[in-house]
KOLMARPA-135082 format. One record per residue (C-alpha): residue number from 1; x, y, z. Coordinates in Angstrom, 1 decimal. Layout:
<pts>
<pt i="NUM" east="X" north="Y" up="Z"/>
...
</pts>
This chain:
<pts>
<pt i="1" east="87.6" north="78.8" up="84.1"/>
<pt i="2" east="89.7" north="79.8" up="86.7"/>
<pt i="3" east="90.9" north="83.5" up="87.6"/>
<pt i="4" east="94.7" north="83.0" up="86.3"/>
<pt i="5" east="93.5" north="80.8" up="83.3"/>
<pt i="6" east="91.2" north="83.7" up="82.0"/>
<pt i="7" east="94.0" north="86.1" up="82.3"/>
<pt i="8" east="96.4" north="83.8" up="80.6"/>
<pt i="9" east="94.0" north="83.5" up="77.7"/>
<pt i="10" east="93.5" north="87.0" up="77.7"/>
<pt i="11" east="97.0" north="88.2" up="77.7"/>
<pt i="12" east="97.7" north="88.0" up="73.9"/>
<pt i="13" east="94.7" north="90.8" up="73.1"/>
<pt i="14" east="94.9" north="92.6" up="76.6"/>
<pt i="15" east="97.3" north="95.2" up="75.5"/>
<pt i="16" east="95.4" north="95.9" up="72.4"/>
<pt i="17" east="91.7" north="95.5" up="72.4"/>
<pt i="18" east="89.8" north="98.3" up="73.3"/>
<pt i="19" east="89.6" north="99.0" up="77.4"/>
<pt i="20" east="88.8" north="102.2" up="78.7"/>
<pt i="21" east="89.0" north="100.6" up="82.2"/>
<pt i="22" east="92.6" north="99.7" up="81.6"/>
<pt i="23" east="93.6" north="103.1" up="80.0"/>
<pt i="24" east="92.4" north="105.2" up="82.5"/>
<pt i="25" east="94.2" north="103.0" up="85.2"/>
<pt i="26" east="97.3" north="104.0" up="83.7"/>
<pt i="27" east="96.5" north="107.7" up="83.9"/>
<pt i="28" east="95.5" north="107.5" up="86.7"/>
<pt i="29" east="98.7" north="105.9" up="87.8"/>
<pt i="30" east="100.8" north="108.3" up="86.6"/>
<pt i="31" east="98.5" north="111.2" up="88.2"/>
<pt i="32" east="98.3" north="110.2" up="91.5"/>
<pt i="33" east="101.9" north="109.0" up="91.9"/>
<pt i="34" east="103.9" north="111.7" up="90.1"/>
<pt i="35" east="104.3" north="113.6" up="93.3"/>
<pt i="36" east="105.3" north="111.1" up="95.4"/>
<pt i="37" east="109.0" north="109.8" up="95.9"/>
<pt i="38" east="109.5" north="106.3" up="96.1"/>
<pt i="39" east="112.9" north="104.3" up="95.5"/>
<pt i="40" east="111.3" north="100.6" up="95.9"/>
<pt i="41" east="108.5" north="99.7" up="94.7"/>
<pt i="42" east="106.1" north="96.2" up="95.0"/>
<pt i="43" east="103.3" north="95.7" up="92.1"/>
<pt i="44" east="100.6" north="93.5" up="92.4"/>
<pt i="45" east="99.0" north="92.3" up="89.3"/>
<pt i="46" east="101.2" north="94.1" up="87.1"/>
<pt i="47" east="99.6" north="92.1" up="84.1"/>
<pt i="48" east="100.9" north="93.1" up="80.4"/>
<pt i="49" east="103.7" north="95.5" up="82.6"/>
<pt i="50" east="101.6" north="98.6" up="81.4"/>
<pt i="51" east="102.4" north="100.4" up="84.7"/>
<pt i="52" east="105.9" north="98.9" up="85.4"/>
<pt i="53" east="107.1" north="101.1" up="82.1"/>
<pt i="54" east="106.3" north="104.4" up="83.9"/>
<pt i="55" east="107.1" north="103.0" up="87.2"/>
<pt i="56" east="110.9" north="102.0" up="86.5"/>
<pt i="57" east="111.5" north="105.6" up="85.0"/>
<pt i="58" east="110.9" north="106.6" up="88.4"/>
<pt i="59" east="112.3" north="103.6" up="91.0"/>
<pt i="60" east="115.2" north="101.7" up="91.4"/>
<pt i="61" east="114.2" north="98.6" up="92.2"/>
<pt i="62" east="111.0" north="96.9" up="91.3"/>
<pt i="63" east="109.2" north="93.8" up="92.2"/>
<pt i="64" east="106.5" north="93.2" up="89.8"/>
<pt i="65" east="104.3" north="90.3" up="90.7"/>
<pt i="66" east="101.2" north="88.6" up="88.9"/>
<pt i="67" east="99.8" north="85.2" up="88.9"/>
<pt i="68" east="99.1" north="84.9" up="84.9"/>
<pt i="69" east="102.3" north="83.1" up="83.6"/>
<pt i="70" east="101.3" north="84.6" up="80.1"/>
<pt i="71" east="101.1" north="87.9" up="81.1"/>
<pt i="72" east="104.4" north="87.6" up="83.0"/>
<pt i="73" east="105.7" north="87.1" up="79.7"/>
<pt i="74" east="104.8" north="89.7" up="77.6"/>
<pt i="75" east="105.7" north="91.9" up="80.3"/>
<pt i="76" east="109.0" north="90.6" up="80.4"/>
<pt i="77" east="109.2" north="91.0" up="77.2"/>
<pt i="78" east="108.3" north="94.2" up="77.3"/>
<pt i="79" east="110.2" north="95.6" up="79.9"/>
<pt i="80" east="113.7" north="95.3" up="80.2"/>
<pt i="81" east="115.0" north="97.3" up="82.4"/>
<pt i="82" east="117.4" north="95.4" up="85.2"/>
<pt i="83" east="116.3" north="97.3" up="88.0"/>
<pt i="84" east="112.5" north="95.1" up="87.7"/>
<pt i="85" east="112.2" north="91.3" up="88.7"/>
<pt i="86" east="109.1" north="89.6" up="87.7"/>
<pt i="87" east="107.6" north="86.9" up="89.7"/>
<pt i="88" east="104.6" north="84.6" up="89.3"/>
<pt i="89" east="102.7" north="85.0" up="92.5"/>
<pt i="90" east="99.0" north="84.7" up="94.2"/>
<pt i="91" east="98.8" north="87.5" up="96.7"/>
<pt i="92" east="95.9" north="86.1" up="98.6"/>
<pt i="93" east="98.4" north="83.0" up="99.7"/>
<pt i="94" east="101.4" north="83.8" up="101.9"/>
<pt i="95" east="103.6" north="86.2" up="100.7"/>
<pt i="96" east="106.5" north="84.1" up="101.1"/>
<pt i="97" east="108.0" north="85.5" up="97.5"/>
<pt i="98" east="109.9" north="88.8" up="99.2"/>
<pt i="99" east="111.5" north="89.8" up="102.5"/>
<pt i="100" east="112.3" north="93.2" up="101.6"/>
<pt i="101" east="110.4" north="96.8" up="102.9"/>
<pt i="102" east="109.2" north="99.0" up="100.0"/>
<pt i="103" east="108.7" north="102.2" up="100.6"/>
<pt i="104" east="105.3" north="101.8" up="98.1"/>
<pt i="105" east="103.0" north="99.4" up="96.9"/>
<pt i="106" east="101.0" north="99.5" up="94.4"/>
<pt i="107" east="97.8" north="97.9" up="93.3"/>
<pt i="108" east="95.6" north="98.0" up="90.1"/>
<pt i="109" east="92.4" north="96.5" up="89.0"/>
<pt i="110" east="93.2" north="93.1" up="90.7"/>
<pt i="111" east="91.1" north="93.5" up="94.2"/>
<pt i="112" east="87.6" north="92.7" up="92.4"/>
<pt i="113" east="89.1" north="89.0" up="92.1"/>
<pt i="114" east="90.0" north="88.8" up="95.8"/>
<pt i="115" east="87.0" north="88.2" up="98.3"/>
<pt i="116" east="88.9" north="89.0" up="101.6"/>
<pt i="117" east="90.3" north="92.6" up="101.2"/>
<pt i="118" east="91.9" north="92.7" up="104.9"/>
<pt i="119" east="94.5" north="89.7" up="104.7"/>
<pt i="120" east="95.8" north="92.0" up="101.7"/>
<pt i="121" east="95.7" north="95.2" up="103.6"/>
<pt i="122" east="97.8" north="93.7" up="106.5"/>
<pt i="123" east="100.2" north="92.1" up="104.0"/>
<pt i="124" east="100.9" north="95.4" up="102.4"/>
<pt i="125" east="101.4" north="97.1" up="105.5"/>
<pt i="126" east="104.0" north="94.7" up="107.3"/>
<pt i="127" east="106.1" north="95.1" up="103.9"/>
<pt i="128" east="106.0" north="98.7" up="104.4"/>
<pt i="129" east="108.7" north="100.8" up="105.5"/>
<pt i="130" east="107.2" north="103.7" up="108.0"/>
<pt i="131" east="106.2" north="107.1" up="106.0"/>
<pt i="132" east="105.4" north="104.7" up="103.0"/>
<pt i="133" east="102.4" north="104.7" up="100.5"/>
<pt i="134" east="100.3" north="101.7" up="99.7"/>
<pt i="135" east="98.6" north="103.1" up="96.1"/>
<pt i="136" east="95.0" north="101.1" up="94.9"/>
<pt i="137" east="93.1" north="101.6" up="91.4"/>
<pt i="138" east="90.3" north="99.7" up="91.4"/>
<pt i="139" east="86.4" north="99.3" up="88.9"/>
<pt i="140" east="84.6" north="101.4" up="90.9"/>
<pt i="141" east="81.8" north="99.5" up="93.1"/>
<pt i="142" east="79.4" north="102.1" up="91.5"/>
<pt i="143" east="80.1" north="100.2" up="87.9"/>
<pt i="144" east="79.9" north="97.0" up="89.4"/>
<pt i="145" east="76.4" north="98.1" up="91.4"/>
<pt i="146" east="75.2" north="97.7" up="87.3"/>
<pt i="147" east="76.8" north="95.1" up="86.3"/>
<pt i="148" east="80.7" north="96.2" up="84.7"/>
<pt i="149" east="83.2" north="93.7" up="85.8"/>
<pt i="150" east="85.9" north="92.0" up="83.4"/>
<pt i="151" east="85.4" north="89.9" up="80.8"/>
<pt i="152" east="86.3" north="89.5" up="77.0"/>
<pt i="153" east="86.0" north="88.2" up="74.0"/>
<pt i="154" east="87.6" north="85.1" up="73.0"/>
<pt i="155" east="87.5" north="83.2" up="69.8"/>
<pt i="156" east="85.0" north="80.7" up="72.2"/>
<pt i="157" east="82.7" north="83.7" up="73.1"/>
<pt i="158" east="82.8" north="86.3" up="75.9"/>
<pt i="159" east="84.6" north="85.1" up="78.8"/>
<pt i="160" east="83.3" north="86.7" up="82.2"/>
<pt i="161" east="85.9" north="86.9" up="85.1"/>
<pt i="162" east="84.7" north="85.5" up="88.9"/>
<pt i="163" east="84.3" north="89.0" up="90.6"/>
<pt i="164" east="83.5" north="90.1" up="93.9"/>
<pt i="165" east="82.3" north="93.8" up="94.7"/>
<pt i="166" east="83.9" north="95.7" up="97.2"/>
<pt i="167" east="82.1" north="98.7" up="98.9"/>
<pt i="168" east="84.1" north="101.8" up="99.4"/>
<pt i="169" east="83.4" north="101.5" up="102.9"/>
<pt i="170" east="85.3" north="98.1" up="102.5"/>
<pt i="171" east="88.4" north="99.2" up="101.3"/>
<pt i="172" east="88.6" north="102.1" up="104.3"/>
<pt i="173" east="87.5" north="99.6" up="106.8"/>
<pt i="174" east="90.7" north="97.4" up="105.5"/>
<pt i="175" east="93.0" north="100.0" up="105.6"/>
<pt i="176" east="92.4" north="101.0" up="109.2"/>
<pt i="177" east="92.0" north="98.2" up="110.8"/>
<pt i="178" east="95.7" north="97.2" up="109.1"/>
<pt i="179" east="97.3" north="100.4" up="110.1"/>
<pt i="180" east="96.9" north="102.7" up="107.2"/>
<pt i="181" east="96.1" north="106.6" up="107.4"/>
<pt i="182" east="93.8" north="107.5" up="104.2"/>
<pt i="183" east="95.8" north="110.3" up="102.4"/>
<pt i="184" east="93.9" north="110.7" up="99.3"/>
<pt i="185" east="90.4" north="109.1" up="98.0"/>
<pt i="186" east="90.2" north="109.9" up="93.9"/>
<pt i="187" east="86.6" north="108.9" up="91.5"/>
<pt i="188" east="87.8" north="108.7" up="88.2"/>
<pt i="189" east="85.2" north="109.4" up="85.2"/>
<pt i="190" east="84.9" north="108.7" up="81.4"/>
<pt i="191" east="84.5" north="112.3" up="79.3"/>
<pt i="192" east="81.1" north="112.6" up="80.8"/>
<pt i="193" east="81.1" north="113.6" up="84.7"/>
<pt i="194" east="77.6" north="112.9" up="84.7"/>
<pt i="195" east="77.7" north="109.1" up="84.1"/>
<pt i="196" east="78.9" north="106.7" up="86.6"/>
<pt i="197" east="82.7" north="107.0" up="87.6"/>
<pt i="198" east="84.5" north="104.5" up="86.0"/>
<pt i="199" east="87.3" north="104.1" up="88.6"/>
<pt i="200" east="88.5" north="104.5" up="92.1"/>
<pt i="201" east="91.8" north="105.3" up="93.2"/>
<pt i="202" east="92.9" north="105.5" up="97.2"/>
<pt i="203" east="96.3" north="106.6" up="98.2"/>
<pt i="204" east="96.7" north="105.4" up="101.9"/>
<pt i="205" east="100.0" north="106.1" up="104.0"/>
<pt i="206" east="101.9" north="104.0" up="106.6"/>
<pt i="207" east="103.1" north="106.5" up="108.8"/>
</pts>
């Protein structure tokens, strides 16, 4: 099943089954970005809209982009608000869907689908204006080292997503070479610090 298929199936429990990995994305969301002013803002795989919610309380304009038609929905559904557009759109293919500069981008749990980090990393950049943030919340490679990735149950049986694993050294390596200064790196655990960290969370900065 492909990538966008799973997620389409998915979308009708995504928001209610139980996923620590998602709920801790949107903490962290709201943790790392609370201090930083932004007016407009480009989400990748915004999924159910669980982050656009908190984001449009703080931007005025929002491009919130995903590549699941039935998450689109409920997300449209969902969030109202006429300062956010939706739009159905693969970020590994040309970005051909917006002209405009955000001053950030944000990016949550959707880089373990892509296998070539850097064409997304140069992509984010050049939609960038200057002294802009490029935000990422991703499993952490640590999880995936044992064998966490996504996947759910569906009345056919568990459904496990096509993943690739990204080393942190990756996603700096990316960043650089596209231009990016590395403001913040952030491990994110369960209740138990002594267990595996759950997520990772960079902040980078286009100066």
């Amino acid at each position: 099943m492909s990538i966008d298929k799973a997620y389409d199936e998915w979308s009708g429990q995504y928001d209610t089954n139980k996923n620590r990995t998602r709920d801790l994305d949107e903490m962290v969301t709201k943790n790392i970005l609370k201090d930083i002013p932004f007016s407009k803002v480009l989400e990748l795989g915004c999924g159910t809209g669980k982050n656009t919610q908190w984001l449009s309380k703080h931007a005025d304009e929002i491009l919130a982009v995903d590549f699941s038609e039935k998450m689109l929905e409920i997300a449209k559904e969902k969030v109202t608000d006429s300062k956010v557009r939706f739009q159905k759109a693969d970020i590994i293919k040309d970005w051909d869907w917006t002209s405009v500069k955000y001053d950030l981008v944000t990016c949550n749990l959707i880089l373990e689908h892509v296998e070539e980090l850097k064409p997304v990393f140069e992509k984010a950049f050049s939609n960038l204006e200057h002294h802009s943030y490029f935000f990422v919340s991703e499993l952490h490679p640590f999880k995936q080292y044992k064998g966490t990735k996504a996947r759910f149950e569906s009345t056919n049986g568990k459904i496990e997503l096509e993943t690739y694993t990204h080393h942190i050294s990756e996603f700096i390596s990316a960043a650089n070479d596209a231009g990016f200064e590395l403001e913040k790196l952030n491990e994110w655990f369960d209740e138990d610090l002594r267990e595996t960290p759950r997520l990772i969370s960079f902040l980078f900065h286009k100066k």
